[in-house]
C-alpha positions in Angstrom: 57.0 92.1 78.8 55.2 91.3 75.5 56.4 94.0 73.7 59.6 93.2 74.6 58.6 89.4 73.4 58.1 90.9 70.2 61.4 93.0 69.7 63.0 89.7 70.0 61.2 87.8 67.3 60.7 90.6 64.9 65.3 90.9 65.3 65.4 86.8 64.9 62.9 87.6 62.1 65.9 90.0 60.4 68.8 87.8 61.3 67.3 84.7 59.4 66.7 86.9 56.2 70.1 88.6 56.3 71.2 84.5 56.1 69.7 83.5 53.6 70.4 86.6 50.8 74.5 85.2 51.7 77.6 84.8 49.8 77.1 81.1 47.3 78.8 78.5 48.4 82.8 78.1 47.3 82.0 74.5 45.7 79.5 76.2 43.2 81.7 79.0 42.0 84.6 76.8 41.5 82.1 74.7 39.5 81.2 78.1 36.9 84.8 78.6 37.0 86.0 75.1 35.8 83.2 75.2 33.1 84.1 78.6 31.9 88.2 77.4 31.6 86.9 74.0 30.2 84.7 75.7 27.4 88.0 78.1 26.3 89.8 74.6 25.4 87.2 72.5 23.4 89.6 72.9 20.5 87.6 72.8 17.0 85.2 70.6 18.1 83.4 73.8 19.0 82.8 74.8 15.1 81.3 70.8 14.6 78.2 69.4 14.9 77.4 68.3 18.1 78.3 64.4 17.4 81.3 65.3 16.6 82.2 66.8 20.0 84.7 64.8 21.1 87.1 66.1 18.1 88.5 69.0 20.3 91.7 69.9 18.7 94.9 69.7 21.0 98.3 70.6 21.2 100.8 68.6 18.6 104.4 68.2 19.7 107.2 68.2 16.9 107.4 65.7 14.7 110.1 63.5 14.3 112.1 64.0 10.9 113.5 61.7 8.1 116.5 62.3 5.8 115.3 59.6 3.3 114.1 61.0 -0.4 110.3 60.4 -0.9 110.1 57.2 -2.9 108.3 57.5 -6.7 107.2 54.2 -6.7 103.2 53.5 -6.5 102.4 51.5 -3.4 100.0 48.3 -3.4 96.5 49.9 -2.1 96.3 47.2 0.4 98.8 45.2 2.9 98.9 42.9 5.5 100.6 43.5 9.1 102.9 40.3 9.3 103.5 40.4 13.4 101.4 38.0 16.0 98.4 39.3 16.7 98.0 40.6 20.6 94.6 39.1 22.0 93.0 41.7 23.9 89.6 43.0 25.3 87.3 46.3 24.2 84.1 47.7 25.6 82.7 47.3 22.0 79.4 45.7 21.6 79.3 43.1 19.1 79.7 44.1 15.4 75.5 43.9 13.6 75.9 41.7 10.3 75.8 43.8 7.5 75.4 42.7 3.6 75.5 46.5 2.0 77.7 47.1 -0.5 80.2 50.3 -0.7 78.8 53.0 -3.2 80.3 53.9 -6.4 82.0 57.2 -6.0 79.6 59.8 -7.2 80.9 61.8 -10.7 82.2 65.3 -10.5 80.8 69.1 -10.8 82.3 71.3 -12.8 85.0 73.4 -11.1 83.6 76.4 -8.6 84.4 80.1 -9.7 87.6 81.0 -8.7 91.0 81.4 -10.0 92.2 78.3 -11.7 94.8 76.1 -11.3 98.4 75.8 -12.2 98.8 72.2 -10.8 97.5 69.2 -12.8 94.1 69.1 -14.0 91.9 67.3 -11.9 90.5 64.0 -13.4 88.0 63.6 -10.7 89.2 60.4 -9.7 91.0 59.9 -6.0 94.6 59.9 -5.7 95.3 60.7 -9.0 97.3 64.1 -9.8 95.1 66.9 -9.9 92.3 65.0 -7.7 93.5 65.0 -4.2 92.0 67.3 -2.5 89.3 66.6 0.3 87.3 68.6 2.7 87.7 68.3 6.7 84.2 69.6 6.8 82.9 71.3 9.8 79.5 72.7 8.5 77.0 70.2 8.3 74.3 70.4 6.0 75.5 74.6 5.1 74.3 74.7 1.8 78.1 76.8 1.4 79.6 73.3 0.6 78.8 73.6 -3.2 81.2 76.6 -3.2 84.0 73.9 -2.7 83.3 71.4 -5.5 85.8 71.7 -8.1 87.4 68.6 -9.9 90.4 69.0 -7.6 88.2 68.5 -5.0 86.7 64.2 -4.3 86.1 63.5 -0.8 85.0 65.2 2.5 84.4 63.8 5.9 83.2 65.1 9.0 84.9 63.0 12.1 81.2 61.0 12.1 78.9 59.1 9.5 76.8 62.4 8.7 77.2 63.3 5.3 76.0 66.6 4.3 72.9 66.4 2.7 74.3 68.0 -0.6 77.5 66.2 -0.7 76.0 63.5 -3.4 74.5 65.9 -5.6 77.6 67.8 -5.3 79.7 64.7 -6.0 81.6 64.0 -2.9 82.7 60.8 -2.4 81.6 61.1 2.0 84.5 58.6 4.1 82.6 57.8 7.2 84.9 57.4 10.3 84.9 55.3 13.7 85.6 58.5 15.5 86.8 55.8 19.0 85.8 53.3 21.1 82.6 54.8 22.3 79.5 53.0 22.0 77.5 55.5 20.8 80.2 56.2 18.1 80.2 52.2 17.3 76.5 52.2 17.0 76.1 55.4 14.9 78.8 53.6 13.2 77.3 50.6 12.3 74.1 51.7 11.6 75.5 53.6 8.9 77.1 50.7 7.4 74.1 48.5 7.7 71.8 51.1 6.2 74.3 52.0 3.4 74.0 55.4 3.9 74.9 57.1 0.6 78.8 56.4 1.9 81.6 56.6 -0.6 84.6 54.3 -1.0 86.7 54.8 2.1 86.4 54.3 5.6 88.7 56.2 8.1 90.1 54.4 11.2 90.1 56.2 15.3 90.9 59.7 15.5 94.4 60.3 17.1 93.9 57.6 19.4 98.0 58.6 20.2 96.6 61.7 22.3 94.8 61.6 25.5 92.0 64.4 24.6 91.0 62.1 21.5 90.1 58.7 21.1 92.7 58.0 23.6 93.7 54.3 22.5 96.6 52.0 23.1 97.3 49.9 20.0 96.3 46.5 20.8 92.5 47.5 21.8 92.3 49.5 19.1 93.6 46.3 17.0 90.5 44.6 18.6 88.5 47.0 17.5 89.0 47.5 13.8 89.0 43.8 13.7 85.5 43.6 15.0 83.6 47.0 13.7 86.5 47.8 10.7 87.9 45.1 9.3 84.4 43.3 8.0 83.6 46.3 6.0 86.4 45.4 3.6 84.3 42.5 2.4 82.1 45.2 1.5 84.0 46.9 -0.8 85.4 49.9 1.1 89.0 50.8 1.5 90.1 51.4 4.9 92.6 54.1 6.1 94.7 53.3 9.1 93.8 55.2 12.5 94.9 58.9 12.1 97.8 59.7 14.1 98.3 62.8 15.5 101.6 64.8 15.2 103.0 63.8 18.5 106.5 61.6 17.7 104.9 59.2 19.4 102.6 58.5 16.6 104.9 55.9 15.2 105.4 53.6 17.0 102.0 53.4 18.0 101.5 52.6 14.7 103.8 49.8 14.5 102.3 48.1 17.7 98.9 48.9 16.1 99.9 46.8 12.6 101.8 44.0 14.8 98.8 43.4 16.9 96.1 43.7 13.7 97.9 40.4 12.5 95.9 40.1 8.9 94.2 43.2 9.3 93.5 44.8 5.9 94.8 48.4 5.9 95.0 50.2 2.5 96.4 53.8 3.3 97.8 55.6 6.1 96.0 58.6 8.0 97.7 61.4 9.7 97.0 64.4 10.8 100.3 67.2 11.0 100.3 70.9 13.3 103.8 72.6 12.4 105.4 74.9 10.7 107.5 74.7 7.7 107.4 72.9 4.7 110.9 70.8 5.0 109.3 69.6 8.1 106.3 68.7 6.6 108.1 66.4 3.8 110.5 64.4 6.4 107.3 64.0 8.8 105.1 62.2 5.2 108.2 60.5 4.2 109.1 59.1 7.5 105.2 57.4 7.8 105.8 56.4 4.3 108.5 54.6 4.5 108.1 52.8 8.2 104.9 51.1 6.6 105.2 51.6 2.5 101.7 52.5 2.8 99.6 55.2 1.0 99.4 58.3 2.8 96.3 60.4 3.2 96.9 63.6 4.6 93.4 64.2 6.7 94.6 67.0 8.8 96.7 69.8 9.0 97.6 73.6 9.0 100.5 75.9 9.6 99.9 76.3 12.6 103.0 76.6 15.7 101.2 74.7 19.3 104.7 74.6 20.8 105.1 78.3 21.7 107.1 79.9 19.3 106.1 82.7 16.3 103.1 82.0 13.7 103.4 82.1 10.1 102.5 84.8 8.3 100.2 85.0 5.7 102.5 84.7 2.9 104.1 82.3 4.5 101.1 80.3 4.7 100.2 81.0 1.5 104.1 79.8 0.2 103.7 76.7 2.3 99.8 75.9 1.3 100.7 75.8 -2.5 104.2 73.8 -2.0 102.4 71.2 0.3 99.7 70.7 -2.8 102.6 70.9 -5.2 104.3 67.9 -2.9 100.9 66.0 -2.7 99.8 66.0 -6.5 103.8 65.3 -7.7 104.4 62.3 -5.2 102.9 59.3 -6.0 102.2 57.7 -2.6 100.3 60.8 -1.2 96.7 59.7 -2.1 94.9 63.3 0.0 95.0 66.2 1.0 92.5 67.9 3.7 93.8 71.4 5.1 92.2 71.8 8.5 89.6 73.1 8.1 86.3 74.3 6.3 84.7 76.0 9.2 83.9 79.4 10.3 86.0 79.0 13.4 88.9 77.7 13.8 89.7 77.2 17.7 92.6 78.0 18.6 94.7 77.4 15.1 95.9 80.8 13.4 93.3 82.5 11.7 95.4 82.8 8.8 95.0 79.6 7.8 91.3 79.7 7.3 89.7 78.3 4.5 86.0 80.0 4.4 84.7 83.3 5.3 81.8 84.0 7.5 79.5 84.3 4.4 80.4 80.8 3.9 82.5 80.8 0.3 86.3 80.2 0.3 89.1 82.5 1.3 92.0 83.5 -1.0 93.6 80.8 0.9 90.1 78.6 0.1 90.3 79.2 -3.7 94.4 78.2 -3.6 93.3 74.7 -2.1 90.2 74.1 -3.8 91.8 74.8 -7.5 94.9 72.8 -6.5 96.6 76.2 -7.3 100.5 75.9 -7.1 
């Protein structure tokens, strides 16, 4: 009898370590699974610094077109939106007082090595022919960034308030941006400001707070917003750009909801960002923005680069479009900049063609074209 007591505990013994070496449960797999599909879509933000996570890029529908001829006539650097304002309510904590000034933009390096030019000689001085270049910077503090400093070259900005350590020696002139409504983002934001940072001359409004996977705003709380954490900083000197819109059509009339409910909000150019193909497209999609608004335009984004399923551009086609877009910005007088997407070693997700640095860190062919305004 006891030794048949002791069969059946040393079996139960088996049975409850067979259980326990089973299958995971479904719930933790499909977690993995997610996260693994999740991290293939992060967009560029995977090539940024990690503040500037949220920057993942996403798809860009067609852009609407314009028949109108690009206007030659200079456009005031600053106007006011004339509609009612729309009272609404943010998250934002309140604005900290600040009394800095904006920093005069730092002079200019010599030009990098590298083929030169055939567009205008570059002064140095933003939004003037030959100096409209900037740098959507994806690198952080790589000392790489003094390979892409050439006259041609003014200002580079990283979707956040941390300039490169170099970028003064260099002689960037750094735009910080209000990345979105997102406290941390205000309060990195503001500290910034307050502490006067080494910032240049411009701040940049929301990123693409038309799309869902960015800052993700309607226009009237992001009205209240620039009016409490934007708007004071004019007082301080700095130019503000508009919040960038993305290349979705729906871009403007966000826009024109967005000036309508800012009712005296000071806005001195017009960001957007631009994911096509083509360089016809490229001119009605400025032109349009230009003239809804008669603002500036700074160009702070964009690539050849198809997100609606069709063929890519080649390589020569890139490089045909890259030096007729730079031949557009430097001969029209309202485009103010120029930042190709992007200076990074990766570019998630947008054709490879199109980038701008090699893994070593110094410029591409394509890098050299941009950075020595070569057309």
């Amino acid at each position: 009898m006891a030794s048949k007591l002791l069969n059946l505990v040393a079996l139960s013994s088996l049975a409850i370590m067979a259980c326990s070496f089973g299958a995971a449960p479904a719930n933790a797999l499909s977690h993995a699974h997610m996260q693994q599909i999740n991290n293939r879509h992060l967009g560029h933000a995977a090539s940024l610094p990690k503040k500037k996570r949220d920057t993942k890029r996403c798809k860009a529908r067609p852009s609407t077109t314009s028949s109108a001829a690009p206007s030659t006539t200079p456009q005031t650097s600053s106007v006011k939106a004339q509609a009612a304002a729309v009272t609404t309510t943010t998250k934002a904590p309140a604005a900290p007082t600040t009394t800095t000034k904006a920093a005069a933009p730092a002079t200019t390096t010599k030009a990098s090595s590298g083929s030169s030019g055939s567009g205008a000689a570059g002064s140095g001085k933003f939004g003037q022919k030959g100096s409209k270049i900037c740098l959507a910077w994806g690198d952080g503090n790589d000392p790489s960034l003094s390979q892409f400093k050439t006259d041609h070259v003014v200002g580079i900005y990283d979707w956040g308030v941390d300039k490169p350590s170099n970028a003064d020696k260099l002689g960037f002139d750094f735009w910080p941006m209000l990345w979105g409504d997102a406290d941390d983002k205000i309060s990195e934001f503001e500290s910034a400001i307050a502490n006067n940072a080494g910032l240049g001359t411009i701040i940049l409004g929301f990123n693409e707070p038309n799309e869902q996977g960015q800052s993700n705003m309607d226009p009237q709380t992001a009205a209240a917003l620039w009016k409490q954490h934007i708007q004071p900083k004019a007082a301080l000197g700095y130019k503000l750009a508009s919040p960038a819109m993305s290349s979705r059509p729906n871009g403007h009339q966000w826009m024109k909801d967005f000036m309508a409910a800012c009712d005296g909000c000071t806005v001195d150019y017009q960001a957007v960002h631009w994911y096509d193909i083509g360089i016809d497209t490229l001119k009605s999609y400025l032109t349009q923005y230009h003239n809804e608004l008669g603002l500036p335009i700074m160009l702070t984004e964009f690539a050849d680069q198809n997100f609606n399923g069709g063929a890519q551009a080649s390589s020569g086609e890139i490089f045909s479009f890259m030096g007729q877009a730079l031949e557009f910005v430097d001969n029209t007088d309202w485009m103010v900049a120029a930042c190709p997407f992007g200076v990074m070693h990766d570019l998630q997700g947008v054709n490879t063609l199109n980038l701008l640095q090699k893994s070593d860190g110094s410029p591409t062919d394509l890098g050299f074209v941009v950075i020595n305004n070569n057309y």
